[in-house]
Residue frames relative to the residue before (quaternion, step in Angstrom):
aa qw qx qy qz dx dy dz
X 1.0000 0.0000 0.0000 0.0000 0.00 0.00 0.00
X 0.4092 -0.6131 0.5827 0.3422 3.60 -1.20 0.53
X 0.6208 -0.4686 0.4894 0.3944 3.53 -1.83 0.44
X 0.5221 0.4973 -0.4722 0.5070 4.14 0.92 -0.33
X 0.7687 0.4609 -0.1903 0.4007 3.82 0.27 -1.33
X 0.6038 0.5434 -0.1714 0.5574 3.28 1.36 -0.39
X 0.7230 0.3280 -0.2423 0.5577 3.48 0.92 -0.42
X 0.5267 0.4740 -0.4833 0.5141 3.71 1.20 -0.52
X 0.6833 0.3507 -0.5060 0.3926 3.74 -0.13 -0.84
X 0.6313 0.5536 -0.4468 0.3087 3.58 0.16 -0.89
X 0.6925 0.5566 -0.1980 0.4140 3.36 0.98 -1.31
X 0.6073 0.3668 -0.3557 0.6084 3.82 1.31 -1.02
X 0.6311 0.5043 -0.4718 0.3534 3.84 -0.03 -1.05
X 0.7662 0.4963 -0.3373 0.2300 3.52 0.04 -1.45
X 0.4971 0.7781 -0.2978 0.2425 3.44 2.05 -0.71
X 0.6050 0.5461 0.1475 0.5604 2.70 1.85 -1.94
X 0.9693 0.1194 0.0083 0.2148 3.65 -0.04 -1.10
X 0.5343 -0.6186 0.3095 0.4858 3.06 1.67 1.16
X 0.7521 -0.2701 0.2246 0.5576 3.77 -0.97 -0.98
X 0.5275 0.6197 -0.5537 0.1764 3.88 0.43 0.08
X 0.3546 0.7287 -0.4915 0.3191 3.51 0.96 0.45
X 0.7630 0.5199 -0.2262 0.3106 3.33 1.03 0.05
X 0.6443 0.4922 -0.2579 0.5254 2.63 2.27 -0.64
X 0.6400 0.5968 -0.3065 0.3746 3.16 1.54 -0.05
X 0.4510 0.5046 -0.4201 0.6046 3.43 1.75 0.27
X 0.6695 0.4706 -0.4757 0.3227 3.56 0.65 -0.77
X 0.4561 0.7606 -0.3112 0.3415 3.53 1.56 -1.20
X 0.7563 0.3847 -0.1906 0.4936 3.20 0.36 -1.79
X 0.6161 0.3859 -0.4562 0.5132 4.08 0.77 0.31
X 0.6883 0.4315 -0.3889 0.4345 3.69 0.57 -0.47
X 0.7722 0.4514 -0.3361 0.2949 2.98 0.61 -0.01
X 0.2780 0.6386 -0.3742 0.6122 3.48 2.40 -0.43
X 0.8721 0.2955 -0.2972 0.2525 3.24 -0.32 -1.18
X 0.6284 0.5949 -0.2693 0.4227 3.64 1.17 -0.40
X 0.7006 0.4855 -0.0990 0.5135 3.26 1.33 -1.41
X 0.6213 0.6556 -0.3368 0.2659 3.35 1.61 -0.92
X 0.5645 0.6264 -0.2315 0.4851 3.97 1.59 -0.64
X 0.7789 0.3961 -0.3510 0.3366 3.36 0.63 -0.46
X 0.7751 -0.4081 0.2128 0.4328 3.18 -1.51 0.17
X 0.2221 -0.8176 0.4792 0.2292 3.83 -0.93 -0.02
X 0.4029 0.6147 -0.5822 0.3476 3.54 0.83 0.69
X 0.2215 -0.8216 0.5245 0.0289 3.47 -0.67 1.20
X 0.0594 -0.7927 0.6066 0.0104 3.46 -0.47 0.85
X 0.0292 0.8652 -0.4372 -0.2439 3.72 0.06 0.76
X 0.3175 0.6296 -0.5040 0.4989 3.66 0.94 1.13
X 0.6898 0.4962 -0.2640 0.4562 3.36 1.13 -0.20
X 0.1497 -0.9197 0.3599 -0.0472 3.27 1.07 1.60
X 0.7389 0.3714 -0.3312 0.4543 3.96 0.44 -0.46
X 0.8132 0.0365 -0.2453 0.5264 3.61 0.66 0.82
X 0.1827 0.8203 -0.5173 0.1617 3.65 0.69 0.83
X 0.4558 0.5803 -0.4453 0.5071 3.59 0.99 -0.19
X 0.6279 0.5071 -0.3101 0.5024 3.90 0.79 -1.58
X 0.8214 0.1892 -0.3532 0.4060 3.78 0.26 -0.79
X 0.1882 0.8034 -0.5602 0.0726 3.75 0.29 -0.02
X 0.4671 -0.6177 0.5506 0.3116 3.88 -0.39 0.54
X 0.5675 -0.5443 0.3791 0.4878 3.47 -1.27 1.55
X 0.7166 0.4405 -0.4886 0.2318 3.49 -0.25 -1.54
X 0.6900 0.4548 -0.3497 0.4412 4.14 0.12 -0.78
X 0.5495 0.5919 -0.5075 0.3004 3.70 1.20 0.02
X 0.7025 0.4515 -0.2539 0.4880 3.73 1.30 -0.22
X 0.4219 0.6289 -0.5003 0.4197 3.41 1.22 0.38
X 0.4283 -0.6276 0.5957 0.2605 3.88 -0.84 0.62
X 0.4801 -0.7563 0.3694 0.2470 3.58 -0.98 1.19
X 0.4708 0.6911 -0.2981 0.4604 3.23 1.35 0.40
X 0.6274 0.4448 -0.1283 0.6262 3.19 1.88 -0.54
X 0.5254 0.4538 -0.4349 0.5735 3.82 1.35 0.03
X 0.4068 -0.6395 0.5980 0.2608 2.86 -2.03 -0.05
X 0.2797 -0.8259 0.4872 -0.0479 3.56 -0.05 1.48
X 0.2828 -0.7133 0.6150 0.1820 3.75 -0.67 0.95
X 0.3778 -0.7615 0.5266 0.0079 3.41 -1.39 0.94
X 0.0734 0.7257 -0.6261 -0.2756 3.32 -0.69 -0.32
X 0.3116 -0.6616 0.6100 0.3050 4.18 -1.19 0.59
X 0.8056 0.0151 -0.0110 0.5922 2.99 -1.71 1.01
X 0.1338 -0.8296 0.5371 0.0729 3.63 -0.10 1.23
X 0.7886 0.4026 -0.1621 0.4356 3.08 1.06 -1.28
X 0.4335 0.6239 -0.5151 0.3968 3.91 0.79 0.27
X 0.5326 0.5538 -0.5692 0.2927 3.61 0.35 1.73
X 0.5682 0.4250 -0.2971 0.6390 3.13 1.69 0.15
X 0.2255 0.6552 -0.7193 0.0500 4.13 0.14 0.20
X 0.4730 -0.4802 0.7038 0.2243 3.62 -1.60 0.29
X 0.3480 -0.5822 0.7291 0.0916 3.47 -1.00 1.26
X 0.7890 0.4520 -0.2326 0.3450 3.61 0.18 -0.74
X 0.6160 0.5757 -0.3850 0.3753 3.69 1.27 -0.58
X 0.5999 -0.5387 0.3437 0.4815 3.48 -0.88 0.17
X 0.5824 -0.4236 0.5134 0.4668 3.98 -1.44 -0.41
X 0.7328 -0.5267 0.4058 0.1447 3.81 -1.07 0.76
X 0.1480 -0.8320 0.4124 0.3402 3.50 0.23 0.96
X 0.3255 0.6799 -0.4841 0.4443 4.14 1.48 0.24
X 0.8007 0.4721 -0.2976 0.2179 3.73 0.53 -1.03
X 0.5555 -0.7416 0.0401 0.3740 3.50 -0.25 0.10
X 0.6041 -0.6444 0.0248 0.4681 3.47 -0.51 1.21
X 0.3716 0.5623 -0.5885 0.4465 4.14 0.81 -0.38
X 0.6760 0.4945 -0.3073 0.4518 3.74 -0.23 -1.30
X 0.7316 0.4236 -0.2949 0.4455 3.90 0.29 -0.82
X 0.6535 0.5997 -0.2427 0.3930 3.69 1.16 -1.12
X 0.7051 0.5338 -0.1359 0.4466 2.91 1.62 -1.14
X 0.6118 0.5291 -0.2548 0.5299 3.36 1.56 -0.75
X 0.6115 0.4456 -0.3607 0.5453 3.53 1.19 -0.20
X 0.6023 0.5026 -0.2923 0.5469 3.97 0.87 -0.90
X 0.8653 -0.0977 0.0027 0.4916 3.81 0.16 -0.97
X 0.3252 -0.7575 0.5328 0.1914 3.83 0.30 1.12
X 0.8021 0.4789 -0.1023 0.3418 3.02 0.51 -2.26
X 0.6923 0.3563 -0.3622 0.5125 3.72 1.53 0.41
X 0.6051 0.6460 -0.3010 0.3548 3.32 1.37 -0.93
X 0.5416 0.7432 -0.1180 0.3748 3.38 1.28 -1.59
X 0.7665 0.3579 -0.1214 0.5193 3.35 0.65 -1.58
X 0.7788 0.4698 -0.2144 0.3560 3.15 0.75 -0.69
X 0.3092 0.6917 -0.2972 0.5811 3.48 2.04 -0.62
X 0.8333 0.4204 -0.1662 0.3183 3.53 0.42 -1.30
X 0.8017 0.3503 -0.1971 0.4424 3.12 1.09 -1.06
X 0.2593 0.7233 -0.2520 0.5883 3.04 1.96 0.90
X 0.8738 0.1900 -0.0230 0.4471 2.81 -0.10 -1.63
X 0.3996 0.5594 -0.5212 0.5057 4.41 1.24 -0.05
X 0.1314 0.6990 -0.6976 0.0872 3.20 -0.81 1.19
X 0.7408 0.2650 -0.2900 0.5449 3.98 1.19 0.63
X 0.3311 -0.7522 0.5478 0.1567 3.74 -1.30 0.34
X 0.6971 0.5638 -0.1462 0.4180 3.07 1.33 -0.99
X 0.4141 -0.5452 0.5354 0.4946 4.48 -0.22 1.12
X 0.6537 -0.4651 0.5005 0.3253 3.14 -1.51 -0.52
X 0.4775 0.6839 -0.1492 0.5311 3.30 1.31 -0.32
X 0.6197 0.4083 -0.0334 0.6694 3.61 1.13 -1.39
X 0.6503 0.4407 -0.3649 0.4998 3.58 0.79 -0.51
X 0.6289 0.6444 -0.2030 0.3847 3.58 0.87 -1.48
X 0.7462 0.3378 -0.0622 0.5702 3.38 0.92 -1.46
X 0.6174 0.4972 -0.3491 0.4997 3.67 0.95 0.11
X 0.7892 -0.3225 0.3208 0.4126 3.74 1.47 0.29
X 0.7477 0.3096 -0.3083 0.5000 3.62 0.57 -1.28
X 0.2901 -0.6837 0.6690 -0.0293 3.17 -1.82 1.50
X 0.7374 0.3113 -0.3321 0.4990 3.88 1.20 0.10
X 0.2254 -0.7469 0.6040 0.1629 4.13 -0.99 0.87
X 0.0373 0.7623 -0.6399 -0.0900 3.17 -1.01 0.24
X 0.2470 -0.8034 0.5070 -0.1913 2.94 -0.33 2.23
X 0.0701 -0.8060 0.5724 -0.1338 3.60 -0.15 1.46
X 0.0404 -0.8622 0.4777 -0.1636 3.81 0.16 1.56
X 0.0560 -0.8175 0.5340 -0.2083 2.80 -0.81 1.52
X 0.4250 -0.7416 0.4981 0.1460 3.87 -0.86 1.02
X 0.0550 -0.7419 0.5958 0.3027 3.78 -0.44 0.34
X 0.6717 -0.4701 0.4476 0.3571 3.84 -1.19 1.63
X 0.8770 0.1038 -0.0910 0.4603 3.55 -0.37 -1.36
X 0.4554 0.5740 -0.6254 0.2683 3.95 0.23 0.99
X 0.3758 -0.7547 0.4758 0.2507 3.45 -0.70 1.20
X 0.6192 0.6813 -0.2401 0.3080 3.46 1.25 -0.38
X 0.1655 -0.8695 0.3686 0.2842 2.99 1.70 -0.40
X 0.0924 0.7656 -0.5354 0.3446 3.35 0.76 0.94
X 0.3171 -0.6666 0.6727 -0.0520 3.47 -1.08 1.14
X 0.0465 0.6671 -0.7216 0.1790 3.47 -1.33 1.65
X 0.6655 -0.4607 0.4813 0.3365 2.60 -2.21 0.91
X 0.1574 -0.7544 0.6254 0.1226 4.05 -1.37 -0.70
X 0.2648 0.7528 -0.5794 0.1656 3.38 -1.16 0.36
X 0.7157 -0.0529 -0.1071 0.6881 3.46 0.82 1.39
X 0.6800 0.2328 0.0856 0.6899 3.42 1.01 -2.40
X 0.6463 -0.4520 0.5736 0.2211 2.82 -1.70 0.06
X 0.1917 -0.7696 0.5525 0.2563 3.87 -0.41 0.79
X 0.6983 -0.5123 0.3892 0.3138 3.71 -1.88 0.70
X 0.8131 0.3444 -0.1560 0.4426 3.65 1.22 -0.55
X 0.6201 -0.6632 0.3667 0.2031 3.05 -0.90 1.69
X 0.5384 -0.5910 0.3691 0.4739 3.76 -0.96 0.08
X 0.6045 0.6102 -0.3306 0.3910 2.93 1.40 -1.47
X 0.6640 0.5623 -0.3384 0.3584 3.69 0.66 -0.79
X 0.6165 0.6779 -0.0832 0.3918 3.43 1.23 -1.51
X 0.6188 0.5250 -0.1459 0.5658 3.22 1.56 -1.59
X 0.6947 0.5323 -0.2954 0.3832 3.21 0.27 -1.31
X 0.7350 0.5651 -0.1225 0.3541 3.41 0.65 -1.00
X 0.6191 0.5006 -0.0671 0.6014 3.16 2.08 -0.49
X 0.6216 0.3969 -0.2512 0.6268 3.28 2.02 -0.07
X 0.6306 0.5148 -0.3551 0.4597 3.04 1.32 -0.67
X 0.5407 0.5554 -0.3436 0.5302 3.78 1.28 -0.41
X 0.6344 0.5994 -0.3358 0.3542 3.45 0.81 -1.08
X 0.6926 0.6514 -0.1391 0.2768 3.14 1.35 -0.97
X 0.5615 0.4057 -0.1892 0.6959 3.13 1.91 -1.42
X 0.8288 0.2224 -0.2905 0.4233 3.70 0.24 -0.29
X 0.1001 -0.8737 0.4748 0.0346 3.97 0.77 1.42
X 0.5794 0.5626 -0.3262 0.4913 3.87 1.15 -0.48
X 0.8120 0.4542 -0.2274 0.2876 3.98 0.84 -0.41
X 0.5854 -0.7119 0.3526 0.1619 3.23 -0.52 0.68
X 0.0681 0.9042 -0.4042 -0.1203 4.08 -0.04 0.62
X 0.0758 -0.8564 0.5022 0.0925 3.80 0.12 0.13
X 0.1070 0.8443 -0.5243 0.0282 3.48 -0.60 1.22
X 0.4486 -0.7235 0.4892 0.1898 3.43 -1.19 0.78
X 0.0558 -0.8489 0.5186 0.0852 3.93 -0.04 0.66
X 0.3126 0.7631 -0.5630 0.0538 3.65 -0.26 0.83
X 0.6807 0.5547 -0.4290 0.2119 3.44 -1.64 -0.99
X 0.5129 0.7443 -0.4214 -0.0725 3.02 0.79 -1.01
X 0.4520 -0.7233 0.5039 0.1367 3.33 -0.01 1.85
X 0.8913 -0.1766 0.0296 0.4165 3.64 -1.56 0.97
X 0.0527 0.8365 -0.4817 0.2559 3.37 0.95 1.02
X 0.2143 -0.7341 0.5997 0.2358 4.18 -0.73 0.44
X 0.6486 -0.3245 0.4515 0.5198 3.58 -1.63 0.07
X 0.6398 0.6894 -0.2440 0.2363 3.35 0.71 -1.71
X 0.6454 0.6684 -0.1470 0.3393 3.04 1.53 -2.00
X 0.7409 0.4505 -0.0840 0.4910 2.98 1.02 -1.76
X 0.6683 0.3140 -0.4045 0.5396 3.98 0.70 -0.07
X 0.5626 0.5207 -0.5128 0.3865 3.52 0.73 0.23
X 0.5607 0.6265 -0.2930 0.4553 3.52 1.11 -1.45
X 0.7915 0.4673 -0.1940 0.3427 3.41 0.49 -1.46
X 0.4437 0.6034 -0.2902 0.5957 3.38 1.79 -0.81
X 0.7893 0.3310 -0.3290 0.3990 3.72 0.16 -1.34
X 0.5255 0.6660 -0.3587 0.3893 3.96 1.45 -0.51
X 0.7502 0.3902 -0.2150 0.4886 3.25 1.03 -0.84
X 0.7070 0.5566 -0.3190 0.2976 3.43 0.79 0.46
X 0.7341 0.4595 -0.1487 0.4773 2.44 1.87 -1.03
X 0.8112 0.1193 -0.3369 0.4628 3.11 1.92 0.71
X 0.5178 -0.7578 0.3556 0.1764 2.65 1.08 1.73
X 0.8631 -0.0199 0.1301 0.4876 3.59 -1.01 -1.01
X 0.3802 0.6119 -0.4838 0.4969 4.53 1.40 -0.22
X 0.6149 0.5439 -0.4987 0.2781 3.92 0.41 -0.80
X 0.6776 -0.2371 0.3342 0.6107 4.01 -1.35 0.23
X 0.6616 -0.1744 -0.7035 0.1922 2.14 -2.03 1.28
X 0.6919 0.5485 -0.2939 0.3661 4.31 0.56 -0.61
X 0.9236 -0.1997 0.0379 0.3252 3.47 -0.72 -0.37
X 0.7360 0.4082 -0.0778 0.5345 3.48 1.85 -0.65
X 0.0452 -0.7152 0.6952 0.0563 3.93 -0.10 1.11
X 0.0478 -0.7855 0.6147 -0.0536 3.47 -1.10 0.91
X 0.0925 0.8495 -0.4943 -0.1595 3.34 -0.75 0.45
X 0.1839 -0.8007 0.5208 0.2320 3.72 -0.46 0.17
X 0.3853 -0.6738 0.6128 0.1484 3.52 -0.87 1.05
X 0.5321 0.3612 -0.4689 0.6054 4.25 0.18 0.87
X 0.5816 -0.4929 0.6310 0.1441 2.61 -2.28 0.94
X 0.4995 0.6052 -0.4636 0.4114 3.46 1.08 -0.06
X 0.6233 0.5037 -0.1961 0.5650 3.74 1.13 -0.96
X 0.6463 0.5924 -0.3938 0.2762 3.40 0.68 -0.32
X 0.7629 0.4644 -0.2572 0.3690 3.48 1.44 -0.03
X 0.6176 0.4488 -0.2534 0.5941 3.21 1.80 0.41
X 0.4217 -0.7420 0.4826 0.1966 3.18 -0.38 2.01
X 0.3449 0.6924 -0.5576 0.3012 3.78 0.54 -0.13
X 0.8598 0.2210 0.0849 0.4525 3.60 0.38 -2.08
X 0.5238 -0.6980 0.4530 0.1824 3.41 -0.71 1.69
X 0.3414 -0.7039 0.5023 0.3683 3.71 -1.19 0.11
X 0.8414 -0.2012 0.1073 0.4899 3.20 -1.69 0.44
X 0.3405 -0.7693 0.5358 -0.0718 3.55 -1.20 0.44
X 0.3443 -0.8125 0.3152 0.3494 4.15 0.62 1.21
X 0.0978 0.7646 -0.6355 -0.0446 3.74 -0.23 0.27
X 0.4161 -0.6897 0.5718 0.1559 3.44 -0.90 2.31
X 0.0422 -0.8283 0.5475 -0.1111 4.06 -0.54 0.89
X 0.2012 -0.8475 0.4843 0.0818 3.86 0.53 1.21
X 0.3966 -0.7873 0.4699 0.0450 3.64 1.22 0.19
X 0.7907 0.4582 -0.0774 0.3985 3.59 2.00 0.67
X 0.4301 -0.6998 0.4197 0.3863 3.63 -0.24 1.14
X 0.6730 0.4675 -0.4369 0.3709 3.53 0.38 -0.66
X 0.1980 -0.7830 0.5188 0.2803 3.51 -0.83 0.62
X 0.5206 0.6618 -0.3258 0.4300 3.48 1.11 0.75
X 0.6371 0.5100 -0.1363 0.5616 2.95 2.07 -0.25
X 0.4723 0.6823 -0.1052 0.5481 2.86 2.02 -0.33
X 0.8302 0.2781 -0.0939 0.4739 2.85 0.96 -1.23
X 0.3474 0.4926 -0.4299 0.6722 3.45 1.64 0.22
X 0.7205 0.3129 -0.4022 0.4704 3.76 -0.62 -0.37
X 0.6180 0.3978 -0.4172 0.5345 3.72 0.27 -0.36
X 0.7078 0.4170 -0.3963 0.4099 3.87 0.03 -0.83
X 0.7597 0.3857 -0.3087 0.4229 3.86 1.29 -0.90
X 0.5807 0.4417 -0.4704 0.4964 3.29 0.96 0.33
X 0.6190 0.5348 -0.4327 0.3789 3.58 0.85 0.08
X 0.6640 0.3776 -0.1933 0.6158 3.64 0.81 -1.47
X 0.7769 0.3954 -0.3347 0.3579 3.85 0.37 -0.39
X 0.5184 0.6504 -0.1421 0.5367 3.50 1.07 -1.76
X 0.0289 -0.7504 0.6188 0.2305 2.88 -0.89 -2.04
X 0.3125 -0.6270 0.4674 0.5393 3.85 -0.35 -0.01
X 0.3345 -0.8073 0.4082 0.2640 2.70 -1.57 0.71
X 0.6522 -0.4147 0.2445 0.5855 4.48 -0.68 -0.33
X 0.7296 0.2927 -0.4191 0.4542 3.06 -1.22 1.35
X 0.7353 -0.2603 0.3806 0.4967 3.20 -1.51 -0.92
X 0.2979 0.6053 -0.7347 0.0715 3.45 -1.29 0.12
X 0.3379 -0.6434 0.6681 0.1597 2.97 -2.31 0.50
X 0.2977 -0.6238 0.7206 0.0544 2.86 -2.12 0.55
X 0.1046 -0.8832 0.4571 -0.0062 3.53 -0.57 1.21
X 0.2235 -0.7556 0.5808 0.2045 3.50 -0.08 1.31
X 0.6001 0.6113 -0.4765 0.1978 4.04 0.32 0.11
X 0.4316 -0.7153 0.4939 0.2410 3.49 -0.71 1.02
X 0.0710 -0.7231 0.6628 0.1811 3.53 -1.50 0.23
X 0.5868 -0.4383 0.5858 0.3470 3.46 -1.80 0.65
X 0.1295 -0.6810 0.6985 0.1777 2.66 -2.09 -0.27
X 0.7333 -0.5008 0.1784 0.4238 3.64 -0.40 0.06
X 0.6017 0.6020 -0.1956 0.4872 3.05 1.75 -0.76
X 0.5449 0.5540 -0.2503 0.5775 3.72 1.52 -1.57
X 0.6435 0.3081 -0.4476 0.5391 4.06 0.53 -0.62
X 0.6824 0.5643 -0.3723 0.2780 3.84 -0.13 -0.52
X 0.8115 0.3409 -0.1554 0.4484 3.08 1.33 -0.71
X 0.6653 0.3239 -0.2835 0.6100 3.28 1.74 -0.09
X 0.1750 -0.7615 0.6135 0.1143 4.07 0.52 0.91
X 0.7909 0.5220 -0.2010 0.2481 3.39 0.60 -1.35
X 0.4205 0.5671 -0.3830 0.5957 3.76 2.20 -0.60
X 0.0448 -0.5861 0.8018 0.1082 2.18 -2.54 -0.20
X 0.7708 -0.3416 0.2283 0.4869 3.98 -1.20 0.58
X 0.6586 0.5293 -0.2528 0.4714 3.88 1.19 -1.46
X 0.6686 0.3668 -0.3093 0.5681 3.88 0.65 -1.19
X 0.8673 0.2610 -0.3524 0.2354 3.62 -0.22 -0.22
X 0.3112 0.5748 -0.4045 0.6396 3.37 2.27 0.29
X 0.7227 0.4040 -0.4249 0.3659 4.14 0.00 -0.83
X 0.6578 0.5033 -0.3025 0.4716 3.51 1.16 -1.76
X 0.8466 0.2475 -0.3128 0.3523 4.17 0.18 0.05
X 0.1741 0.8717 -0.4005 0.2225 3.49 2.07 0.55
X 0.6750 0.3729 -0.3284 0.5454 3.40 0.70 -1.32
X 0.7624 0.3493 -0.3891 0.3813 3.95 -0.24 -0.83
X 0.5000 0.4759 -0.5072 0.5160 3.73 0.89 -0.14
X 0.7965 0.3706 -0.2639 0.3982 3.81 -0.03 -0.81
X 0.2750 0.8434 -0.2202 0.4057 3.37 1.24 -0.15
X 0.8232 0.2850 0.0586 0.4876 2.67 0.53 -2.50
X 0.4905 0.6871 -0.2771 0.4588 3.25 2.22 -0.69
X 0.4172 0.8253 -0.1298 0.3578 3.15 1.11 -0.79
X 0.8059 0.0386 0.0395 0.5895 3.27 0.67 -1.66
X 0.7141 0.5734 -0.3865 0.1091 3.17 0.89 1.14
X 0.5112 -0.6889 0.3428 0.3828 3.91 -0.44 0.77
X 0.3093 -0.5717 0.7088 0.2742 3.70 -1.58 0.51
X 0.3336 0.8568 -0.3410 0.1958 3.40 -1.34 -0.03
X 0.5020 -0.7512 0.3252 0.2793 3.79 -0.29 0.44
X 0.5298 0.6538 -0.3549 0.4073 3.39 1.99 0.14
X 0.7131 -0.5071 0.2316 0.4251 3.54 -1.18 0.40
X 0.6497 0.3929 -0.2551 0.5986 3.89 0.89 -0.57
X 0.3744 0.7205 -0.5024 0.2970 3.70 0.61 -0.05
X 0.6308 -0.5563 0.5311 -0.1028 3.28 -1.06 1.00
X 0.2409 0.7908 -0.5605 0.0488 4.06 0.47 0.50
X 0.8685 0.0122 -0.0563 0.4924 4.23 0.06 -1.49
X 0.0048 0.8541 -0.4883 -0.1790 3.60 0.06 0.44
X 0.2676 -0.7301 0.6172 0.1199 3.68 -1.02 1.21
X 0.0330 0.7193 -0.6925 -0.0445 3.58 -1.33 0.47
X 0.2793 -0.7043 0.5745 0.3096 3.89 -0.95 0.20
X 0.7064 0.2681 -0.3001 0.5823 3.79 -1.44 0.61
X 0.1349 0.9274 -0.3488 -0.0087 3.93 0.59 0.94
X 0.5966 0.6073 -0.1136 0.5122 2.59 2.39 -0.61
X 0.6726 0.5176 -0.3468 0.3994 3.53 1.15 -0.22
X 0.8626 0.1289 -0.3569 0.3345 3.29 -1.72 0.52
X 0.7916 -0.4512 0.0527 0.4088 2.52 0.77 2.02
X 0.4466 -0.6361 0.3887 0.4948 3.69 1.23 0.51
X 0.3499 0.5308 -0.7598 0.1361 3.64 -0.30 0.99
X 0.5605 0.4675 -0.6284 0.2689 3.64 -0.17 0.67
X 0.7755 0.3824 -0.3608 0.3496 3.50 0.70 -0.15
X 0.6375 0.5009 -0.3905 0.4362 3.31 1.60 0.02
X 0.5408 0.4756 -0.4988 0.4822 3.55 1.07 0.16
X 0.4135 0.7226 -0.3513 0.4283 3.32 0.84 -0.80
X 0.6545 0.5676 -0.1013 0.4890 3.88 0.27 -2.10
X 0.8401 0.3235 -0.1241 0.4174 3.03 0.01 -1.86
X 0.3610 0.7337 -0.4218 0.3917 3.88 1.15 0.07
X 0.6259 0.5727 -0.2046 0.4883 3.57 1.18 -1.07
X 0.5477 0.4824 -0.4315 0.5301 3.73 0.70 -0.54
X 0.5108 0.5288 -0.4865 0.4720 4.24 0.38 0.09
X 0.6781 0.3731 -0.4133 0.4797 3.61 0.65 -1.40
X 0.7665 0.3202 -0.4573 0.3174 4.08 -0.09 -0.15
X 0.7288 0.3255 -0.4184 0.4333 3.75 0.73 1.41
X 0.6188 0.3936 -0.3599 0.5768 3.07 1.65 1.07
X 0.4979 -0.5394 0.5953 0.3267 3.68 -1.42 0.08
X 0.2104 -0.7776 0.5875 0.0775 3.14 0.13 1.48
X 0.6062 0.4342 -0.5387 0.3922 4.17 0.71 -0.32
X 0.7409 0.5176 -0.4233 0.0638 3.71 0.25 -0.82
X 0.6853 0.4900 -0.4637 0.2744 3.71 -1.15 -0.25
């Protein structure tokens, strides 16, 4: 980094991110120096280590300024048909799950599966952002920690995590960024254990090295390790035309904001959209608006201007042949014919 590029981040970060302005200059050297040996022919179809081939120039761009594939609600491929309905969700939906499990349940699910891919399959397919939605079940004596999304999912964090370090490991050149929130009926206790078990299992991977993490609790708020909460633009809509208007007005109106933040092209039901389509599910009405969602993906820039484009989340990340994460990838070839610092 130049001493000019170096002092903007310091200057945008410090607005926004308490003291992490510093690990995020250190960042942008660990990663020069790691990334700085390898070959540079960049193929952005080449999806399990595309961070490793980036072209020198984009090696000083701050990852907040790339365009970064996502995955939403990462872990909602394993929900439990059998767990109960979230005590977060709303109470009609709970009454009912107690009155008719054996209708509520199934449907909760084929609802709520907004991925196909382990996490692992997600990782190695390209996506570099998680979005990790934790949740306690009330009566588990085990105190075990799960993922959620209506139900409760079959895999444990601890299990989930682990696996995501263990990738981290075979792939040492790549960069992960996760979002930690919800965590549904969670104790003080809960959370300084979690955070205890976060720092071990990636020891020395935390900011400045291989793992950006943030944790959406005030529990997280005293360990400089884990970033706070993080904006994620959410259109809150089945129509994927409505979607995509709320993304354009939070661009030309809004703006992105300093740092990292997402933009989710996934769509969500409502109570009415299930009533009238018995026959869908989260996958048929995510496949049937794929092309106009990517489309719009298409024309958009990464970058440090005001409409710029920073994590981008989609659900079902792995299908038609992963073209959401290679359009996604291939978005970056813009930052080497623009001044990605200006606006």
């Amino acid at each position: 980094m130049t001493e000019s590029l170096v002092a903007l981040a310091i200057f945008r970060c410090s607005v926004s991110y308490r003291p992490f302005w510093r690990r995020i200059v250190v960042l942008a050297a660990e990663l020069r120096k790691r990334m700085v040996d390898i070959r540079r022919t960049w193929d952005a179809s080449s999806s399990s280590a595309w961070m490793a081939q980036l072209p020198l120039p984009l090696l000083n761009v701050p990852l907040w300024n790339l365009a970064i594939p996502g995955s939403h609600d990462s872990m909602a491929y394993c929900l439990d048909i059998h767990s109960p309905v979230l005590h977060s969700q709303p109470k009609i939906l709970r009454v009912l799950d107690h009155i008719v499990p054996c209708f509520i349940r199934p449907c909760v699910n084929k609802w709520g599966t907004t991925q196909e891919l382990i996490i692992s399959s997600q990782l190695e397919s390209g996506i570099r952002f998680l979005d990790l939605r934790i949740a306690h079940k009330p009566k588990d004596s085990d105190q075990s920690l799960y993922f959620a999304h209506g139900i409760y999912s079959l895999v444990t964090v601890k299990v989930a995590l682990t696996e995501v370090a263990r990738w981290l490991e075979q792939h040492s050149t790549e960069v992960v960024i996760i979002a930690l929130s919800a965590f549904d009926d969670m104790t003080p206790v809960q959370h300084n254990n979690l955070i205890d078990f976060l720092k071990r299992l990636f020891e020395k991977k935390l900011c400045p090295k291989s793992v950006v993490m943030s944790y959406a609790d005030p529990a997280g708020s005293g360990h400089e390790e884990l970033w706070p909460v993080w904006d994620y633009w959410w259109g809150n809509e089945s129509d994927p035309n409505l979607v995509i208007s709320y993304l354009q007005h939070q661009k030309e109106t809004v703006g992105r904001p300093v740092g990292f933040f997402m933009a989710g092209l996934n769509l969500t039901e409502d109570a009415r959209y299930v009533l009238h389509h018995p026959g869908q599910s989260m996958k048929s009405m995510t496949v049937r608006a794929y092309g106009l969602l990517l489309d719009w993906l298409k024309q958009q820039r990464p970058g440090a201007q005001k409409t710029s484009l920073n994590i981008i989340c989609a659900d079902f990340v792995g299908i038609s042949g992963n073209e959401f994460t290679r359009v996604v990838v291939a978005l970056n070839t813009q930052l080497l014919k623009q001044d990605v610092f200006s606006g």
